[in-house]
C-alpha positions, -999 to 999 in steps of 0.1 A, spaced: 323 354 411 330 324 389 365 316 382 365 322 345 390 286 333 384 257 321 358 249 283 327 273 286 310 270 252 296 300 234 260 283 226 243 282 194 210 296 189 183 269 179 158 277 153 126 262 142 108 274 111 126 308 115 115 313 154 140 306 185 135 273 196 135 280 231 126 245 245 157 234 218 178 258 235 169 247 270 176 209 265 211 218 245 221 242 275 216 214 300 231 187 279 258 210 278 262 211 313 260 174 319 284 168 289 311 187 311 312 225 299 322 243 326 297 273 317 283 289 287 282 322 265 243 337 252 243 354 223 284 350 214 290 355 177 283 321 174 250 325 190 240 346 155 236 373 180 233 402 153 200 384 140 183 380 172 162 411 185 168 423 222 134 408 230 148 374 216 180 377 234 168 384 263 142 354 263 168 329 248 188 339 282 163 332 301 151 294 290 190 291 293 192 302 331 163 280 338 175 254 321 211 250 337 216 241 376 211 265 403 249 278 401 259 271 367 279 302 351 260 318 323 277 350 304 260 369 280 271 384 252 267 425 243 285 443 215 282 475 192 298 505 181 274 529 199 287 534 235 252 547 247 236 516 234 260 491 249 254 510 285 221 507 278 220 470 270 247 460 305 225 481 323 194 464 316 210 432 326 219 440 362 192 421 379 195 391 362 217 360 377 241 366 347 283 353 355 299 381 335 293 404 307 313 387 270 321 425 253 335 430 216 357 464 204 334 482 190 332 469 150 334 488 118 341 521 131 374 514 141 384 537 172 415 547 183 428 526 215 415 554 237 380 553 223 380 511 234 396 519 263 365 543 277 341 523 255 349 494 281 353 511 311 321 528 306 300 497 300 316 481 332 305 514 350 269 506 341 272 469 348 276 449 380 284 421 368 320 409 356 333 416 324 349 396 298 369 417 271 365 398 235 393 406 213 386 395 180 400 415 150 390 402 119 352 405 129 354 438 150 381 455 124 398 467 151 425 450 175 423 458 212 461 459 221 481 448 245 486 483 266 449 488 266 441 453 277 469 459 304 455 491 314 418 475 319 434 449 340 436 470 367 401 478 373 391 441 388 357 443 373 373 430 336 378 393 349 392 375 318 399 378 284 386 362 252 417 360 228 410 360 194 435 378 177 450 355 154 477 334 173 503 362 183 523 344 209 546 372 220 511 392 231 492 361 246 524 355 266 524 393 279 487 385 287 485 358 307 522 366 325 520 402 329 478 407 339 457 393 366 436 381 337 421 350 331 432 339 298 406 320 276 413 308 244 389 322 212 409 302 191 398 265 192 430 251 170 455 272 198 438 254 231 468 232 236 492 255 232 479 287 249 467 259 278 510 248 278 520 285 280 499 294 314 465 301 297 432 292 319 410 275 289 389 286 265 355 292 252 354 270 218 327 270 202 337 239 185 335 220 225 295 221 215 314 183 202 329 165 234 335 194 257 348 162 285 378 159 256 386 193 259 381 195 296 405 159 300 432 177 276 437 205 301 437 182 331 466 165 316 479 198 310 479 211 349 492 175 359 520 179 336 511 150 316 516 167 277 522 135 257 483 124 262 470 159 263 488 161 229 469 131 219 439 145 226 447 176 203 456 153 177 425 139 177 401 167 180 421 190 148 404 171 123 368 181 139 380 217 148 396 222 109 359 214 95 338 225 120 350 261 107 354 252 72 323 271 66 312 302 79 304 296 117 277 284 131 268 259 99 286 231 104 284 233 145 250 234 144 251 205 116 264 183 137 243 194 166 213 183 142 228 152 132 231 141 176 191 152 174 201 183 195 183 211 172 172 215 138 194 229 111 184 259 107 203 293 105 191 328 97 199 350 68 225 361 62 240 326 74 231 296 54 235 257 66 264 240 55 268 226 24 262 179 17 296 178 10 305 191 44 280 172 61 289 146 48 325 143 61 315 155 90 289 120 97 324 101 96 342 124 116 313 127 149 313 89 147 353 88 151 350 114 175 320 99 194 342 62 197 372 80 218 
């Protein structure tokens, strides 16, 4: 099992004339890799996930895993608000070399905390593979709180923790004090802080841009060093603030296009981001690319 710290980076899904680029996907995965990211996340939300078939999914994974060294951690990410179907989808992934399982609340219905609570511990009964819990509110319209997060920590199967619900520091405390979780940051802005208070990493979506940065920031973290991990932070805000000044993916994979990485291309409903954006963002990836 992998050990769930450090920047893993929840991949964007190439396109190319409104097919998956597979090769794209394959040489962004391994430049990934040799850029520093300690693993990466198929079909995350930032993936576009929802717009992919399971046939594409499951392809895109696998150009990924073939793509990445032998050992490489590669998660995949499953969601939806139809138990059955979830089971269905972890259990078709047992025999493939996958790190962990990345697994939403179940959006738009909104169940009670006992509905996640089995909704999770019946996926990871149909899985074996790790899982990751993904708490992320204002997508999923439901929070998974901190007693049913504490109450999956005891089955060893739920290995880490995606936090994304919105900076509350008296709860991501409790998390990473009070559970044998692995805390990762879902918030790219809070990677500092939630690194200073105990936390394990992240998995940023806006590391797709110098993941070594990210990765030097919490080095200087663990060794104590916060004055030039603060410096880093300083100097990655400006990208983080515009990376998601537009719905996510756009301007990631904007600037992805602009390092000849993949074409800019999203699927419906997502749209690429707008000149203006792309525009400050050519003055901000040279800045960034100088440090």
């Amino acid at each position: 099992m992998t050990g769930f710290s450090g920047i893993w980076v929840p991949m964007v899904t190439p396109f190319f004339n409104g097919q998956v680029d597979l090769a794209a996907a394959s040489r962004l995965a391994k430049h990934l890799e040799e850029q520093g990211a300690d693993g990466l996340i198929v079909c995350g939300t930032t993936g576009e996930s929802a717009t992919l078939s399971q046939t594409e999914q499951h392809q895109l994974l696998a150009a990924v895993i073939q793509a990445v060294s032998k050992n490489y951690p590669v998660a995949f990410g499953i969601s939806g608000n139809n138990t059955a179907e979830v089971i269905e989808a972890a259990a078709a992934l047992n025999d493939i070399p996958i790190a962990a399982l990345l697994v939403s609340a179940p959006y738009y219905v909104r169940p009670s905390q006992s509905g996640i609570l089995q909704h999770f511990e019946a996926i990871a009964a149909a899985s074996r593979h790790p899982v990751i819990i993904y708490n992320i509110p204002y997508r999923t319209g439901v929070a998974i709180e901190l007693a049913t997060i504490k109450a999956l920590s005891l089955n060893p199967q739920f290995a880490a923790i995606k936090e994304s619900g919105g900076g509350q520091i008296e709860a991501i405390y409790q998390i990473i004090n009070e559970t044998p979780l692995k805390f990762l940051s879902g918030e790219d802005h809070l990677i500092f802080i939630t690194s200073c208070m105990g936390g394990h990493g992240a998995i940023a979506a806006a590391a797709h841009i110098r993941p070594d940065l990210y990765k030097k920031m919490l080095r200087y973290i663990q060794e104590g060093n916060l004055a030039a991990a603060r410096i880093i932070d300083l100097q990655l805000r400006p990208l983080i603030k515009l990376l998601f000044s537009e719905p996510n993916p756009a301007v990631i994979k904007a600037a992805l296009a602009m390092q000849g990485l993949i074409h800019d291309e999203l699927r419906l409903p997502m749209t690429p981001a707008s000149a203006e954006t792309k525009s400050k963002l050519s003055t901000l990836l040279a800045e960034i690319s100088a440090i």
